[in-house]
C-alpha positions in Angstrom: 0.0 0.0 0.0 1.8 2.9 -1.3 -1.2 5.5 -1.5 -3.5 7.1 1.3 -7.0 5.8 0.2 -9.8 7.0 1.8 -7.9 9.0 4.2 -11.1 9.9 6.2 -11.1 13.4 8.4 -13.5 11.7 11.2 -16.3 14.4 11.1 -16.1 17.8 13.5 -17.6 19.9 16.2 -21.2 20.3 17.2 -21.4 19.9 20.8 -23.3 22.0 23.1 -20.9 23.4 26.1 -17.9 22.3 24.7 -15.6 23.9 27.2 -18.0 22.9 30.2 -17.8 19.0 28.8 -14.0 19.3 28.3 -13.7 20.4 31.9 -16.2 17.4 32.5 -13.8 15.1 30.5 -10.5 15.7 32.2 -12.8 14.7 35.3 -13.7 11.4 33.8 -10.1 10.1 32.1 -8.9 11.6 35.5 -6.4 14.4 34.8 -8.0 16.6 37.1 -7.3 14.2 40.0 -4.0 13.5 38.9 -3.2 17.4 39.2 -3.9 17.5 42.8 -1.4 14.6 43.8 1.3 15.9 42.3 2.9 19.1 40.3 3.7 20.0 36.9 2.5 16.5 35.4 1.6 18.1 31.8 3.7 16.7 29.0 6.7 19.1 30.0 9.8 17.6 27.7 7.8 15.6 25.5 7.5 16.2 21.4 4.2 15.1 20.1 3.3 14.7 16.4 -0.6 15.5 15.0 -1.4 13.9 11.6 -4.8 15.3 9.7 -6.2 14.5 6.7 -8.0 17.6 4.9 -11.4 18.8 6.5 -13.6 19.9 3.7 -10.6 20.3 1.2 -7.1 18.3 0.9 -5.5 21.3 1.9 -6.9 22.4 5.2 -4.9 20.3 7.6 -3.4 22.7 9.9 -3.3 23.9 13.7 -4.0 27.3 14.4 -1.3 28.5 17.0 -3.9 31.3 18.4 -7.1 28.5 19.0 -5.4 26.4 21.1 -3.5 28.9 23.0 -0.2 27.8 22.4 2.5 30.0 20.0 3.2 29.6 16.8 6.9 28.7 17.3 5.7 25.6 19.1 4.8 24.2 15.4 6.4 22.6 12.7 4.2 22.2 9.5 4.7 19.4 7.3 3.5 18.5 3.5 4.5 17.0 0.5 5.1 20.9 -0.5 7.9 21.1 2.5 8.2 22.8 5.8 7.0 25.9 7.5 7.5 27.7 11.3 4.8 30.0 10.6 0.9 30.5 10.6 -0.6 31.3 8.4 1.7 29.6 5.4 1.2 28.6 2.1 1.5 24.3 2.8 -2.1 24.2 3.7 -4.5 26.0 5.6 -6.4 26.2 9.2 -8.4 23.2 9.9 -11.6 23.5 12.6 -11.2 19.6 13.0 -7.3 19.7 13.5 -8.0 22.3 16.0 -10.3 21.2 18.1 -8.2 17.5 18.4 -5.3 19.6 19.2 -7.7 21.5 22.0 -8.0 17.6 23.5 -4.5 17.1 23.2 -2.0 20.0 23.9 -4.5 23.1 24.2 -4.7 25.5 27.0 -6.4 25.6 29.3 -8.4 22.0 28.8 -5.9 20.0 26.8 -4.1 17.3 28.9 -0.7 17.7 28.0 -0.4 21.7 27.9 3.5 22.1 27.9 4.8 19.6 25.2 8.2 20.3 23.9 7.0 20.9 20.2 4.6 20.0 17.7 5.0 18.4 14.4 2.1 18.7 12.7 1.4 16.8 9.1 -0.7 16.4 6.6 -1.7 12.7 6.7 -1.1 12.0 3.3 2.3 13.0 3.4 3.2 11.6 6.6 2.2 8.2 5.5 3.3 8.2 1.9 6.7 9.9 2.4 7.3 8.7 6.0 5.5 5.9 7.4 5.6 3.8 4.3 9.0 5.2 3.3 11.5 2.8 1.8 13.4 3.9 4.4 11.5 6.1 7.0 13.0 8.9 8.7 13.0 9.5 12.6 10.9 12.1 13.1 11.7 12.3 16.8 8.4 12.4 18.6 7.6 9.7 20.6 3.9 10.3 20.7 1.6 10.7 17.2 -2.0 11.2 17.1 -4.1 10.2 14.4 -7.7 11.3 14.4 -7.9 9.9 10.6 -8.0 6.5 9.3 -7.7 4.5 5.8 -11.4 3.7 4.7 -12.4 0.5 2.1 -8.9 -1.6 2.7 -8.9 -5.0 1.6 -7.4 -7.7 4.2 -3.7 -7.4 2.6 -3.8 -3.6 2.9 -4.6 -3.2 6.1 -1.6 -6.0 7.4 0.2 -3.7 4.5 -0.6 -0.6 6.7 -0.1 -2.2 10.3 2.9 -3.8 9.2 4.2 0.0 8.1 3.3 1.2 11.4 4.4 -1.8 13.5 7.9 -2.0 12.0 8.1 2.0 12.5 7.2 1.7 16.4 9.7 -0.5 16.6 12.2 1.1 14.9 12.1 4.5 16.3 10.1 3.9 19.8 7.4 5.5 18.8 3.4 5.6 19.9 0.5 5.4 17.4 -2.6 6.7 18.9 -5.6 6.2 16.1 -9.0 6.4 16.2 -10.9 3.5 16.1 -13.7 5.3 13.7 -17.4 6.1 14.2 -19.4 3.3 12.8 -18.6 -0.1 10.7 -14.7 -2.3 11.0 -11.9 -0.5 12.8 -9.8 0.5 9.9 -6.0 0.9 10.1 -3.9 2.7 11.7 -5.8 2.3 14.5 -5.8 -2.2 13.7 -2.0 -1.8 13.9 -0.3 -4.0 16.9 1.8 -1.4 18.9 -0.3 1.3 18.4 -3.4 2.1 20.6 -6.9 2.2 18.9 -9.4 4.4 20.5 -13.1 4.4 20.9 -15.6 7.1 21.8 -17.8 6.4 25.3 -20.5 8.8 24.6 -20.6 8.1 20.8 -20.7 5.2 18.6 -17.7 3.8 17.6 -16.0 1.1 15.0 -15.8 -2.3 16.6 -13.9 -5.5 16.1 -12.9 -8.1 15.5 -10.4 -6.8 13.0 -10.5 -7.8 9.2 -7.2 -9.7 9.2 -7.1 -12.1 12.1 -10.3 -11.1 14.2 -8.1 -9.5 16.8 -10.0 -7.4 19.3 -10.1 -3.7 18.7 -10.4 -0.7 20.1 -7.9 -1.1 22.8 -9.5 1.9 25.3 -12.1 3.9 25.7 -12.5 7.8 25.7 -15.0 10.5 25.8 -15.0 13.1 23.0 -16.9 15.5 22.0 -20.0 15.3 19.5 -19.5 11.6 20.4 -16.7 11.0 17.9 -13.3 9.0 18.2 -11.7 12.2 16.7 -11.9 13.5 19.7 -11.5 11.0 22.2 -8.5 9.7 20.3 -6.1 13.1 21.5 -7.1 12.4 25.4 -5.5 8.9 25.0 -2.5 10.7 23.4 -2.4 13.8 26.0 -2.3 10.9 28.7 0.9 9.1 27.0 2.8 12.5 26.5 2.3 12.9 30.7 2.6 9.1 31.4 5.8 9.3 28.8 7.4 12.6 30.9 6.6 11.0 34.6 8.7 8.6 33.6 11.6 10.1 32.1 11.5 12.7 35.6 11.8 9.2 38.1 8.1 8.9 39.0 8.1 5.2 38.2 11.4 4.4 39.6 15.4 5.0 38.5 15.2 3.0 35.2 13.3 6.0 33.3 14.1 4.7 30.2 11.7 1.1 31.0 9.5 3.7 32.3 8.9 5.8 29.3 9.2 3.1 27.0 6.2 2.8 24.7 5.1 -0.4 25.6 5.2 0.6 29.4 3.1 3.6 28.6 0.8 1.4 26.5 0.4 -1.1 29.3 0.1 1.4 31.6 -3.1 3.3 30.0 -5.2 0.1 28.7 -4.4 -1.6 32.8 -5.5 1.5 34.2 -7.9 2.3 32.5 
């Protein structure tokens, strides 16, 4: 599979209250707990990577700095076009979708991980085609991706294609898929790949398995999101690796950080708990 097909943007934003549910979310996936037993626990160190596929046209894929109330030299844009530090540019343009999963994910104030290092954001075409599926795939150096997207219509063989892409990049660089699972119908890849984590929505309706290849059992964990949509439950899953990833690496699970923020430690450590 050398093509993004179906690259499907997972629907956006209706939802009554937003801010008052998003407050009501950190509650539930229990961030807001977490911040009164101990200090600073908010993705500090950690680079994160946000892949989108185009909302409404191919091109409108991007963050906007000033929505999620983070600056713009936070961001890294990436397309098949090249790179770009700024916002607006001329890669691609402002995204509501992208926006409001970065809002989940890194955004101040209701975002769970509101201090990451940096953010590499992608178009999702690009970032599979050139990167993922790369004949030999760069280190893009964030340990933490989220991907509110997914490939729609795969036969069997593409989607093992696909997992197999992702698998063997995890691996490779130690890195952590987060994918949602979908809203309806098979879980489709990414979120069907082995050492990623596939996310459902718990006020919503979400993809099920078992999964097309092998009938393994998919989603992995469970999330709220707003509008009821794994777009948006998908970059609470992702906030809580980025702060399981940096209490790790800062000896809150013991001397041997690097056990403690390895992927598969953080994996365990979110589908045990929760």
């Amino acid at each position: 599979m050398n093509k993004l097909r179906g690259a499907q943007f997972l629907l956006a934003l209706a939802c009554s209250g937003p801010m008052a549910a998003q407050a009501q979310y950190l509650d539930t996936i229990g961030v807001t707990l977490l911040q009164t037993v101990t200090t600073n626990v908010n993705g500090s160190g950690i680079r994160v990577a946000q892949a989108e596929a185009g909302n409404g046209t191919t091109t409108n894929w991007q963050v906007n700095p000033s929505t999620v109330g983070q600056p713009t030299n936070l961001f890294t844009y990436y397309s098949s076009g090249g790179s770009a530090t700024t916002f607006p540019n001329a890669l691609g343009a402002e995204s509501g979708h992208a926006d409001a999963v970065a809002g989940n994910f890194y955004g101040v104030p209701l975002g769970v991980a509101t201090n990451v290092a940096h953010v590499d954001n992608y178009d999702a075409s690009y970032f599979y085609n050139s990167i993922i599926a790369a004949p030999v795939p760069p280190n893009i150096n964030d340990p933490v991706v989220n991907q509110s997207f997914n490939f729609t219509g795969t036969t069997v063989a593409q989607q093992q294609a696909i997992d197999s892409n992702y698998d063997d990049y995890a691996a490779q660089y130690k890195t952590l898929f987060v994918s949602g699972a979908g809203n309806g119908g098979p879980v489709n890849p990414p979120a069907t790949c082995y050492n990623g984590i596939g996310v459902a929505v718990d006020n919503g309706s979400s993809s099920y398995g078992p999964t097309l290849d092998n009938g393994r059992a998919k989603p992995d964990i469970t999330a709220p999101g707003l509008a009821g949509l794994t777009s948006f439950s998908t970059p609470y899953v992702s906030g809580a690796a980025a702060v399981l990833m940096q209490a790790g690496l800062r000896s809150d699970g013991g001397s041997d950080t690097n056990s403690a923020a390895d992927i598969r430690t953080v994996k365990a450590l979110l589908l045990n708990g929760a």
